[in-house]
C-alpha positions in Angstrom: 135.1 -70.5 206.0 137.8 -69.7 203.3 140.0 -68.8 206.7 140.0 -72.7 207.0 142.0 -73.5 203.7 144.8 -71.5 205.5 145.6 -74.0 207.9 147.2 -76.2 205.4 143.9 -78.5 205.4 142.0 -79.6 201.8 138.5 -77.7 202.6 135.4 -76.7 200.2 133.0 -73.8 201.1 129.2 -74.5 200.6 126.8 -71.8 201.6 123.8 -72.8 203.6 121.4 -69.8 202.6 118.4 -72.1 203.1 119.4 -72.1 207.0 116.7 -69.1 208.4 118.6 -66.8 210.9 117.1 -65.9 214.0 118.1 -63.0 217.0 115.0 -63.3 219.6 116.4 -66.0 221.8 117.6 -64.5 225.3 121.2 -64.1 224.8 123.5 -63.5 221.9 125.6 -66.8 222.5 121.8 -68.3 222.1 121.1 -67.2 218.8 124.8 -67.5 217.6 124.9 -71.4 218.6 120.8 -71.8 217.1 122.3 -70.3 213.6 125.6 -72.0 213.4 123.9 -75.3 214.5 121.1 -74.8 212.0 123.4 -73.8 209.0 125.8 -77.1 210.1 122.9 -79.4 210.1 121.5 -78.4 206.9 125.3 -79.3 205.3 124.6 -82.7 207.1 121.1 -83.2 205.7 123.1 -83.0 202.1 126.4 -84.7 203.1 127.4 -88.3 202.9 128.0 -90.0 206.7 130.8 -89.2 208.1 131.6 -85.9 206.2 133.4 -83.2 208.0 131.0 -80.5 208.3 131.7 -76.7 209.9 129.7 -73.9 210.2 129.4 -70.8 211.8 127.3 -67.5 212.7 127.9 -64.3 214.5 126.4 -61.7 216.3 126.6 -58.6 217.6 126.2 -57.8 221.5 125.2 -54.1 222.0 124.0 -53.5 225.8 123.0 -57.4 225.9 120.5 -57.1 222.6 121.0 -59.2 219.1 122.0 -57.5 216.1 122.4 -59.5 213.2 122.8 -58.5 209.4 120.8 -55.2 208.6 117.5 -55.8 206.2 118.8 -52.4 204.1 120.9 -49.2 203.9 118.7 -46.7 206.5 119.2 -50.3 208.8 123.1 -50.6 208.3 123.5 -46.8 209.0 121.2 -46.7 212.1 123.5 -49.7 213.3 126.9 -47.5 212.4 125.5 -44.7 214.4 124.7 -46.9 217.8 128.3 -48.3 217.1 130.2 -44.9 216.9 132.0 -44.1 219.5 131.8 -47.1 222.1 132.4 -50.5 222.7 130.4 -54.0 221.6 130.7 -57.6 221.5 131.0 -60.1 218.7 129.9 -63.1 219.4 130.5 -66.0 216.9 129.4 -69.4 217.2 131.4 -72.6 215.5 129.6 -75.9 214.9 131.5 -78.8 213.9 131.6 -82.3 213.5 130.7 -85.5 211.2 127.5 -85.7 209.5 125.3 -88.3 211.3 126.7 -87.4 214.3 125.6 -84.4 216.6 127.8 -82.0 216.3 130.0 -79.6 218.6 129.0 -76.1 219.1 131.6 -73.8 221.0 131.3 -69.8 221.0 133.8 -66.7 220.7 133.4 -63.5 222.6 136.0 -60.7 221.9 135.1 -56.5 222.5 135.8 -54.6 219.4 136.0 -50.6 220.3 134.9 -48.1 217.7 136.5 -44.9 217.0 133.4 -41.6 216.9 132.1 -41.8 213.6 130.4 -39.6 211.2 127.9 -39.0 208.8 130.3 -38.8 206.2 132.8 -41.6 207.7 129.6 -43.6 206.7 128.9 -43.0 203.7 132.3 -43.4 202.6 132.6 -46.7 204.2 129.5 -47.4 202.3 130.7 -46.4 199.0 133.7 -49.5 199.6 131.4 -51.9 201.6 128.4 -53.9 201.1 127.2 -54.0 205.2 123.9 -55.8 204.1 125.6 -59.4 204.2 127.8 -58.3 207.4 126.7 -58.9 211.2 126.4 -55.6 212.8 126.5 -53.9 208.8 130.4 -53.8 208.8 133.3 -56.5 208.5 136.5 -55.6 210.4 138.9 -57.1 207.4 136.9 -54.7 204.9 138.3 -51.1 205.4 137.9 -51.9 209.2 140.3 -49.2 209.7 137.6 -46.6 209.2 135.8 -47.7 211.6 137.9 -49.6 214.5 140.2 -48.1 217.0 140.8 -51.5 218.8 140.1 -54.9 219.3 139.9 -57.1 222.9 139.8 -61.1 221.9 140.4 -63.5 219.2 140.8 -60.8 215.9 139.6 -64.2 214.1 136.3 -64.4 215.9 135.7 -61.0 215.0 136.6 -61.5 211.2 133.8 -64.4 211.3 135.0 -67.4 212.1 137.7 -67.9 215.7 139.6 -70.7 214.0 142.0 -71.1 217.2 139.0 -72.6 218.6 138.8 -75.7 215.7 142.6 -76.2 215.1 142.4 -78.9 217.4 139.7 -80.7 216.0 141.3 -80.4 212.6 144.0 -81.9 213.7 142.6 -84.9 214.2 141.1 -85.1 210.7 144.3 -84.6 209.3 146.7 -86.0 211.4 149.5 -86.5 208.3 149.5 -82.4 208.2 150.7 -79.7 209.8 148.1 -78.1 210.9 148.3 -74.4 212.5 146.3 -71.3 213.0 146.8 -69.3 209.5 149.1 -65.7 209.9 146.2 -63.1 209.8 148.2 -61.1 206.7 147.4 -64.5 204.8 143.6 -63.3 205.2 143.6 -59.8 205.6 146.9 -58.7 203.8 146.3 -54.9 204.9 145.0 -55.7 208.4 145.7 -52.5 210.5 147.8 -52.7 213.6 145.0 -52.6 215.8 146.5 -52.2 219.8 145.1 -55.3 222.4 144.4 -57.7 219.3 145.1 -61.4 220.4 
């Protein structure tokens, strides 16, 4: 949610750890929204009506099954392996809106492609990573490099949060400021040139 403070809008991150994530509901979009509904409505249960409230979750979409954030290291490598070499989803839902009102809840899909990885590609990305707080036990704008030949879709939505998708609405908060889609080098200041990133 730090992304947010790059649009040139006031914003304070609170984390919502009490929010229990789930990945058994039928489709990936299902769980993402579930999550990122549940996080924003525990912000609400704390907030003063009429706050501005966001939040957020993604997923991964391997072959139409859930993966979420491995429990420990065998997990986060076991996840690297079915990665390696092939194609998945990220799928990230954004909930937004005032508290004591229901909130909006729109989703991101983009196709991130992974170059063949190794044992020892791995480890080393272990050695400069922590997956274990990371949908899918990696983050793209941590050494993603390593790991990611390309990227199909919002680059954002991958990174955690597709921010194109609440510009809009942030707009209308803050209608006295220009408000804009942050440059991605503001974020990730070594972000590769990855080819088919939009």
């Amino acid at each position: 949610m730090r992304m947010v403070s790059q649009c040139n809008v006031p914003w304070t991150h609170r984390s919502a750890a009490s929010a229990s994530e789930i990945t058994h509901l039928p489709t990936p979009e299902a769980n993402a929204r579930h999550n990122a509904e549940l996080k924003w409505r525990v912000g609400a249960g704390s907030s003063p009506p009429g706050t501005p409230l966001l939040a957020a979750d993604t997923v991964l979409d391997l072959d139409g099954k859930t993966g979420g954030k491995p429990t420990d290291l065998a997990e986060a490598f076991t996840i690297l392996q079915a990665l390696g070499g092939r194609s998945h989803d990220v799928v990230t839902a954004v909930a937004f809106g005032t508290a004591g009102r229901p909130p909006q809840v729109l989703t991101s899909r983009s196709t991130v492609y992974f170059k063949p990885l190794n044992t020892e590609t791995i480890q080393a990305y272990f050695q400069l990573v922590n997956p274990l707080d990371k949908a899918g036990a990696y983050g793209i704008q941590e050494h993603g490099g390593m790991l990611v030949d390309h990227v199909e879709g919002s680059i954002f939505n991958v990174i955690g949060l597709p921010i194109e998708l609440i510009v809009p609405w942030l707009r209308t908060l803050f209608p006295e400021r220009e408000v804009r889609v942050p440059d991605l080098r503001a974020i990730w200041p070594d972000a590769p040139q990855f080819p088919g990133t939009a």
